[in-house]
PDB file as gemmi writes it, atoms N, CA and C in Angstrom:
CRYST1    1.000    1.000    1.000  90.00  90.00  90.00 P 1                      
ATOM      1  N   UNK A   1      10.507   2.952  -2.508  1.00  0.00           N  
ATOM      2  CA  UNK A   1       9.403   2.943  -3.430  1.00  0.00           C  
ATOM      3  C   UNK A   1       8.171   3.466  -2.698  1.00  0.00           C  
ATOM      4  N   UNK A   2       7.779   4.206  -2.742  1.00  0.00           N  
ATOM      5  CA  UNK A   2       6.768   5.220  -2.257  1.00  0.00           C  
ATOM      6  C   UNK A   2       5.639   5.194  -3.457  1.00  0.00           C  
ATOM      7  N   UNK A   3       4.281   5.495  -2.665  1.00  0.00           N  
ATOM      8  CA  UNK A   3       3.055   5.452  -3.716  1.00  0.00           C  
ATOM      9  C   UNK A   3       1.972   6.249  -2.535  1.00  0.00           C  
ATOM     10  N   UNK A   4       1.378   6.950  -3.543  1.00  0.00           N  
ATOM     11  CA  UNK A   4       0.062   7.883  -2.215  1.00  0.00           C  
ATOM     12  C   UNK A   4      -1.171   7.254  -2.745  1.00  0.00           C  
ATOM     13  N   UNK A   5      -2.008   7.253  -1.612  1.00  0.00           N  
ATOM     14  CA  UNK A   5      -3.187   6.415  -1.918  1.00  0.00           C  
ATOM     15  C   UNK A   5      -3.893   7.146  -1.126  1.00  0.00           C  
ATOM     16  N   UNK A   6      -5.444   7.345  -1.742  1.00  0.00           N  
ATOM     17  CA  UNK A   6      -6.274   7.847  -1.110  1.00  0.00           C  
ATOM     18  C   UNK A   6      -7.085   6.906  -0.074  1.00  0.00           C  
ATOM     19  N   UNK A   7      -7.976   7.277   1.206  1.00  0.00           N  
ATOM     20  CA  UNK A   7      -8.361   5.909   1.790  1.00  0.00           C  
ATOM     21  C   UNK A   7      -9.839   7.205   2.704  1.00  0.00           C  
ATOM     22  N   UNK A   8     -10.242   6.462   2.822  1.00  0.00           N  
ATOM     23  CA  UNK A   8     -11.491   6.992   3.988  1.00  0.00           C  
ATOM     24  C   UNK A   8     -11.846   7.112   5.449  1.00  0.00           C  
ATOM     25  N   UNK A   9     -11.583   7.737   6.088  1.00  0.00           N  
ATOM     26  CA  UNK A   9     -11.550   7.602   7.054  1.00  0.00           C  
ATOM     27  C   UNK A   9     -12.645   6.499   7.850  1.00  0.00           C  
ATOM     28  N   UNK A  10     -12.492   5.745   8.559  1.00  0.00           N  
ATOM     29  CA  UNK A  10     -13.311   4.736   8.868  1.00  0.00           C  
ATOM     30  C   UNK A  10     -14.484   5.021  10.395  1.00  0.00           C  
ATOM     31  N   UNK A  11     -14.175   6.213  10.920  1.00  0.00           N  
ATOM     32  CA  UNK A  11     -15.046   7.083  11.770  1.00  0.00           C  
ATOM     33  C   UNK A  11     -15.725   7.762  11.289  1.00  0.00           C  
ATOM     34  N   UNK A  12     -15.097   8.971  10.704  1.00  0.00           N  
ATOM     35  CA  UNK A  12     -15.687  10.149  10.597  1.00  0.00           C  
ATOM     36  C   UNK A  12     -15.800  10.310   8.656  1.00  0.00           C  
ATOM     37  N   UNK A  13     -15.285   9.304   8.180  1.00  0.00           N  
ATOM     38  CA  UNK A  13     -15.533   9.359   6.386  1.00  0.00           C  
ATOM     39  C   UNK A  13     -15.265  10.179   5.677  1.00  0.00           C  
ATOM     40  N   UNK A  14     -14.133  10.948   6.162  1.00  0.00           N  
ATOM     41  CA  UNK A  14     -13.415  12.116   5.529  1.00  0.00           C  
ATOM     42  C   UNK A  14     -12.615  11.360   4.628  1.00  0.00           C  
ATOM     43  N   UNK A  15     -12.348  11.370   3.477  1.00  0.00           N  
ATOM     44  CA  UNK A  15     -11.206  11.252   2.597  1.00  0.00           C  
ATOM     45  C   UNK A  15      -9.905  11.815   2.914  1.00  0.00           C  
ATOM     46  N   UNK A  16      -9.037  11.207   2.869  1.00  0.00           N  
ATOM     47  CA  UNK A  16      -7.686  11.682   3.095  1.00  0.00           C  
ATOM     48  C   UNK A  16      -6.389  10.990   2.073  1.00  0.00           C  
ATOM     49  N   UNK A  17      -5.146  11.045   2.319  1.00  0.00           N  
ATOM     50  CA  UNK A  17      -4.360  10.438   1.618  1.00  0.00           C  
ATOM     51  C   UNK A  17      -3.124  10.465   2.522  1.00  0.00           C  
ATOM     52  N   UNK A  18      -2.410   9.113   2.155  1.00  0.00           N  
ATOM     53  CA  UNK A  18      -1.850   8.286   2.826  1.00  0.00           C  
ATOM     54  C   UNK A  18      -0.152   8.185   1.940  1.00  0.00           C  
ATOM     55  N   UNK A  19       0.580   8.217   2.300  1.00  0.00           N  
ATOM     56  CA  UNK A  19       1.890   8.034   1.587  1.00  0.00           C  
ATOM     57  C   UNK A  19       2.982   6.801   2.400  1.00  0.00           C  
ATOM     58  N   UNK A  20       2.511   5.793   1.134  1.00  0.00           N  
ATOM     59  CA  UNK A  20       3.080   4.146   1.106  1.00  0.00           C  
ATOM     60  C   UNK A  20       4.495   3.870   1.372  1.00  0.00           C  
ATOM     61  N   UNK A  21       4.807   3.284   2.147  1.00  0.00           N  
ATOM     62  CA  UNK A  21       6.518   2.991   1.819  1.00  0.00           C  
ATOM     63  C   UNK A  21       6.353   1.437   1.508  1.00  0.00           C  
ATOM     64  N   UNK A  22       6.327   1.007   0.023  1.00  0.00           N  
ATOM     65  CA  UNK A  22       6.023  -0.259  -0.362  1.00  0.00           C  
ATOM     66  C   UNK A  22       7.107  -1.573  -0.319  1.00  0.00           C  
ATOM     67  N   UNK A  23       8.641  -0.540   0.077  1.00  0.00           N  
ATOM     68  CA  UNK A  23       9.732  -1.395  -0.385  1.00  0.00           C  
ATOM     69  C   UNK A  23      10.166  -2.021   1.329  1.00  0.00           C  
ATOM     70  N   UNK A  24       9.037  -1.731   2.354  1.00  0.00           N  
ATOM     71  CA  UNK A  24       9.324  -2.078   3.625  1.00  0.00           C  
ATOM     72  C   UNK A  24       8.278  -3.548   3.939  1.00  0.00           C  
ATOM     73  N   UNK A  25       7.921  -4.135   2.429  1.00  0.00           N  
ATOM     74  CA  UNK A  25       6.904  -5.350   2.779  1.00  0.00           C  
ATOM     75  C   UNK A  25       5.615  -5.285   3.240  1.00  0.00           C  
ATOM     76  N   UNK A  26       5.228  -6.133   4.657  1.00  0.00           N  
ATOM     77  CA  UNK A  26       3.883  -6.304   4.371  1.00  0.00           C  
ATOM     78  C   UNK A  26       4.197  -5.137   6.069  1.00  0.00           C  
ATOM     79  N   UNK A  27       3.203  -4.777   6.385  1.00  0.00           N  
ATOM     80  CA  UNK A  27       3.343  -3.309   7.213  1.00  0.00           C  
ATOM     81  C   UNK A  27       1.531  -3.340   8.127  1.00  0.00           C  
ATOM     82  N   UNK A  28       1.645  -3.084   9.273  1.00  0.00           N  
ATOM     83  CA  UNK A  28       0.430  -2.796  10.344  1.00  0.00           C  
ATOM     84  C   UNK A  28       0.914  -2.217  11.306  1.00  0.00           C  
ATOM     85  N   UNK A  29       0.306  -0.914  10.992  1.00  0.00           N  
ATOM     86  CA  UNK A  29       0.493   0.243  11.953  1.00  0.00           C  
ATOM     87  C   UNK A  29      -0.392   1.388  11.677  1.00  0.00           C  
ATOM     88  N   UNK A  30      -0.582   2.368  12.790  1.00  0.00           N  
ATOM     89  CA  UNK A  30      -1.451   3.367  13.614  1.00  0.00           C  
ATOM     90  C   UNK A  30      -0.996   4.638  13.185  1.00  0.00           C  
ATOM     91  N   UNK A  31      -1.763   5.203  12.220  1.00  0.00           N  
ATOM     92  CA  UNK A  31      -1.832   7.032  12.416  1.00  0.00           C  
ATOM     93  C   UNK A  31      -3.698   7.187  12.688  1.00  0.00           C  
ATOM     94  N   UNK A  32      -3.289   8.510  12.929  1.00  0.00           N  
ATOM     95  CA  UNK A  32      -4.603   9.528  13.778  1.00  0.00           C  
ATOM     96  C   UNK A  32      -5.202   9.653  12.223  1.00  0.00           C  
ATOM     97  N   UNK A  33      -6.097  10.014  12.128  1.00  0.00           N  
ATOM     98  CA  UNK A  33      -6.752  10.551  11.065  1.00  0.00           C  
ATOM     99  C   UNK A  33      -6.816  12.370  11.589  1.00  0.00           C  
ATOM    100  N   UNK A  34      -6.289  12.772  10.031  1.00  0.00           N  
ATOM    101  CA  UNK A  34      -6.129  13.883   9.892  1.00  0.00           C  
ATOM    102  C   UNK A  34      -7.514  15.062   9.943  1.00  0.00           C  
ATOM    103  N   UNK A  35      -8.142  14.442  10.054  1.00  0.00           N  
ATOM    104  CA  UNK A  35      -9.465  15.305  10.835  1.00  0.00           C  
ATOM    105  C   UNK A  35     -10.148  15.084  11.765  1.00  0.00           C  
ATOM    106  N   UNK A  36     -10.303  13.908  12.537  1.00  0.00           N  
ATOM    107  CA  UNK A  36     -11.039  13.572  13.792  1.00  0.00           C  
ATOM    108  C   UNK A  36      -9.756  13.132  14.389  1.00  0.00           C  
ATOM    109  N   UNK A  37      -8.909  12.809  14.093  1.00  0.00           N  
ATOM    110  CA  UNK A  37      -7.621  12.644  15.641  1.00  0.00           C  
ATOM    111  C   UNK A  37      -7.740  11.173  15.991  1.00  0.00           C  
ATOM    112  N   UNK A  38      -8.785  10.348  15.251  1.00  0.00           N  
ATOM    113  CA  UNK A  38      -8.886   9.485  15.858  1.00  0.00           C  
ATOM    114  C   UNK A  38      -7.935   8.099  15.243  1.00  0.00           C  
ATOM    115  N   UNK A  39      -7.485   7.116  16.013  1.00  0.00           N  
ATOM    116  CA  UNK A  39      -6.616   6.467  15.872  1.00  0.00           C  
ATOM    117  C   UNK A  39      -7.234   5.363  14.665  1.00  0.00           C  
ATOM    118  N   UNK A  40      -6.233   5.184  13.347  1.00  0.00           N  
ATOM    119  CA  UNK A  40      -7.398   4.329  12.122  1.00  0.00           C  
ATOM    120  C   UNK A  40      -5.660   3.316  12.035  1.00  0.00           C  
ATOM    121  N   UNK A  41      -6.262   1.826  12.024  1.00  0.00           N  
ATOM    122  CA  UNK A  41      -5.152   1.005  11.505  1.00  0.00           C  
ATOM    123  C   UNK A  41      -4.658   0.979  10.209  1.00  0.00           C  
ATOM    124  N   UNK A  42      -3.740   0.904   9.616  1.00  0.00           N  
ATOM    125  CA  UNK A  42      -3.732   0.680   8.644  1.00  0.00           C  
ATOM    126  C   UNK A  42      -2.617  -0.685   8.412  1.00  0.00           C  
ATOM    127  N   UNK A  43      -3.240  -1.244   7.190  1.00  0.00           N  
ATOM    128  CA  UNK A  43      -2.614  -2.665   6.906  1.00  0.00           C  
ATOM    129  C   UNK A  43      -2.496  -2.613   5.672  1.00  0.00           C  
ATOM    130  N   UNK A  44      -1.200  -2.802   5.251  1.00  0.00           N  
ATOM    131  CA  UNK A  44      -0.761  -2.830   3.961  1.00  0.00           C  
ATOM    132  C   UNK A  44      -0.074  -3.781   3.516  1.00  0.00           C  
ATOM    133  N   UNK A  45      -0.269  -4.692   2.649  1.00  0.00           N  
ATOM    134  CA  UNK A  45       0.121  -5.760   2.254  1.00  0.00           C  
ATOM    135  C   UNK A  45       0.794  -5.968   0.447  1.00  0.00           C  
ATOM    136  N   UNK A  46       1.668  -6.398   0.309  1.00  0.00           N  
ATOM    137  CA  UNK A  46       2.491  -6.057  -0.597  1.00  0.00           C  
ATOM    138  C   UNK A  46       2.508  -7.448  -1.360  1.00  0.00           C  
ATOM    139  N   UNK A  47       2.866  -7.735  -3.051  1.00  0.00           N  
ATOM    140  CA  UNK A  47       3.047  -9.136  -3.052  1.00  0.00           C  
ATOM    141  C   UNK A  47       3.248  -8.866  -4.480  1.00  0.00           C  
ATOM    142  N   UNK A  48       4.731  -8.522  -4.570  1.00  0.00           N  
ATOM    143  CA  UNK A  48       5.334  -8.361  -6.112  1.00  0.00           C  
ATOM    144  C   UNK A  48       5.046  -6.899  -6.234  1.00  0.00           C  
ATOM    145  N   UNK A  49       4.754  -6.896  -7.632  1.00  0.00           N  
ATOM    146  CA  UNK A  49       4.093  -5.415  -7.789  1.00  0.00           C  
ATOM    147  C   UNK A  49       2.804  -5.057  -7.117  1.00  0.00           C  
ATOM    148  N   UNK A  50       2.158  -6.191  -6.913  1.00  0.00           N  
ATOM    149  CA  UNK A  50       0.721  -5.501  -6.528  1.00  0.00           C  
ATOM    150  C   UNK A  50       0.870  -5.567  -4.901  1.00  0.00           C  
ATOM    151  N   UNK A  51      -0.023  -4.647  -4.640  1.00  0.00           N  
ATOM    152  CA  UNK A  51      -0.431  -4.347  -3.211  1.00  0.00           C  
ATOM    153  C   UNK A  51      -1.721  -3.588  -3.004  1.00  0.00           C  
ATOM    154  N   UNK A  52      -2.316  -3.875  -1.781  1.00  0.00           N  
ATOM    155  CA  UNK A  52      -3.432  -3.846  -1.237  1.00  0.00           C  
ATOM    156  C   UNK A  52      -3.108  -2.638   0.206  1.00  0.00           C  
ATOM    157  N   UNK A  53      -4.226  -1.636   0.319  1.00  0.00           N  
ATOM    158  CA  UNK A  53      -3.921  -0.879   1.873  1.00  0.00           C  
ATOM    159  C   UNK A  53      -5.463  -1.529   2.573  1.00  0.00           C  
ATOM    160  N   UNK A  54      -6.039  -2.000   3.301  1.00  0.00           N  
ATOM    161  CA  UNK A  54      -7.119  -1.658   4.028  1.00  0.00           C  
ATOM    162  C   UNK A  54      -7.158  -0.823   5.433  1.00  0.00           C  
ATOM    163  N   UNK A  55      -7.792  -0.084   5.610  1.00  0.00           N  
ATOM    164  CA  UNK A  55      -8.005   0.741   6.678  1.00  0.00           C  
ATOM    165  C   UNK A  55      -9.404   0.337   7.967  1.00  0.00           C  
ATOM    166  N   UNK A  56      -8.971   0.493   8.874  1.00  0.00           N  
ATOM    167  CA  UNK A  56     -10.107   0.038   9.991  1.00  0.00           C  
ATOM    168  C   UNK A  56      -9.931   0.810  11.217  1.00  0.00           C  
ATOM    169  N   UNK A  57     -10.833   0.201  11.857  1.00  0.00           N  
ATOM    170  CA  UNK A  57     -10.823   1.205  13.816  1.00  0.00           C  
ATOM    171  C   UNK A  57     -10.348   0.589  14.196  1.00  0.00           C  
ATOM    172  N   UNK A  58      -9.906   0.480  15.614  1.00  0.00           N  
ATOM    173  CA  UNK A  58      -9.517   0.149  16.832  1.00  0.00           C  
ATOM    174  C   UNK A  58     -10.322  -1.372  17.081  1.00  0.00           C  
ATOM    175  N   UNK A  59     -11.613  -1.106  16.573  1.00  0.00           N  
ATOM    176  CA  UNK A  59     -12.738  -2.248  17.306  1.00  0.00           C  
ATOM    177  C   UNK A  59     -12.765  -3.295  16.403  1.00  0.00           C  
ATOM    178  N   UNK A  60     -12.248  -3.418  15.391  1.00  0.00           N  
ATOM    179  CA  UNK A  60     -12.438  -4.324  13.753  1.00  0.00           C  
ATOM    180  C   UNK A  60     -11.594  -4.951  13.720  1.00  0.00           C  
TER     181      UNK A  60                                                      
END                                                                             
């Protein structure tokens, strides 16, 4: 179950989009942001149908 979500970069505030794998639960892990390189967490939390992504730095 896959879903794309748009999110902001939390450095540099570029918009980007993100592609969910929702059927793997609740999920925290590290891609680069696709325009500054720089490392953004992402935390995705799942709970039935609904789910939540928040995005942050390194320092948060």
């Amino acid at each position: 179950m896959l879903e794309s979500q748009a999110y902001q970069c939390p450095y540099c505030g570029e918009l980007a989009e993100a592609l969910l794998d929702l059927s793997a639960g609740d999920q925290e892990y590290v891609e680069d942001c696709p325009v500054c390189c720089r490392p953004i967490i992402f935390d995705l939390r799942t709970d039935g149908a609904d789910w939540s992504l928040d995005v942050r730095t390194e320092n948060d």
